[in-house]
N, C-alpha and C positions, 0 to 999 in steps of 0.2 A: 490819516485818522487823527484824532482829534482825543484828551485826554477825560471827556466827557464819560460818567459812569454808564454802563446801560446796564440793562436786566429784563428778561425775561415772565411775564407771568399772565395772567387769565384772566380776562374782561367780568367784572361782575356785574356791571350796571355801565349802562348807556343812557339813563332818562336826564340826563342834564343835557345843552345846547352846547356841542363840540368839546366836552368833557365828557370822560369816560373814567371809573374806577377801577383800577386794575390790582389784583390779589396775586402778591410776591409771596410764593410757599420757599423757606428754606426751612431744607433735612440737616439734624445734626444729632451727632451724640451725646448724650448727656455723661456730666463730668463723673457725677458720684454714681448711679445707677448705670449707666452703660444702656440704658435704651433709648433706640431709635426716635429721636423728637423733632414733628412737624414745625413749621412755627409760620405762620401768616401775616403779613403784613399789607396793608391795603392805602394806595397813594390815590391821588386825582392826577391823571394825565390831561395837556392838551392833544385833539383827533383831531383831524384835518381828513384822515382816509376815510369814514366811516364803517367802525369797527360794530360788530353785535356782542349781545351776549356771548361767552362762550367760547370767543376768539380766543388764539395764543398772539399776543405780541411782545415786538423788544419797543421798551422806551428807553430814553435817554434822557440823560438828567440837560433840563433847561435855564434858563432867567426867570425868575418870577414872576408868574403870569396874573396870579390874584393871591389873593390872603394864603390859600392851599395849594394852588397848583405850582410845582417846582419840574413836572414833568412833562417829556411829548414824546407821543405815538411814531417812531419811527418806521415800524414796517407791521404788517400784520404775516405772521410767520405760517399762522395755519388759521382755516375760515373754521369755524362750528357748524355743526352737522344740524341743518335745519330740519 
């Protein structure tokens, strides 16, 4: 293995050409209130597998493939329910 980040999250958009959007949700608790907070973050991966909507996949952090993209689609972990 390689010291390369990865993570886990949910294909929101596939209309771009072998980019795909993918929505990292991290749960935490909040410091002073104590409740349970969502928190989403949305990167551009590079696809090579051809992911859909809805997919779960892990990416992996890349070299920089254009202006945004720092990411690539390394496995598609579960397909969405067409």
């Amino acid at each position: 293995m390689n010291d390369r980040r990865r993570m886990i999250g949910v294909v929101s958009s596939n209309k771009m050409q072998k980019t795909v959007s993918v929505d990292i949700t991290r749960t935490y608790r909040h410091p002073v209130y104590k409740k349970v907070v969502q928190k989403t973050h949305r990167v551009k991966a590079h696809d090579e597998l051809g992911c859909n909507e809805g997919d779960l996949v892990k990416i992996v952090e890349s070299r920089p493939m254009s202006r945004t993209k720092r990411w690539a689609v390394e496995e598609i972990v579960e397909r969405a329910e067409q």
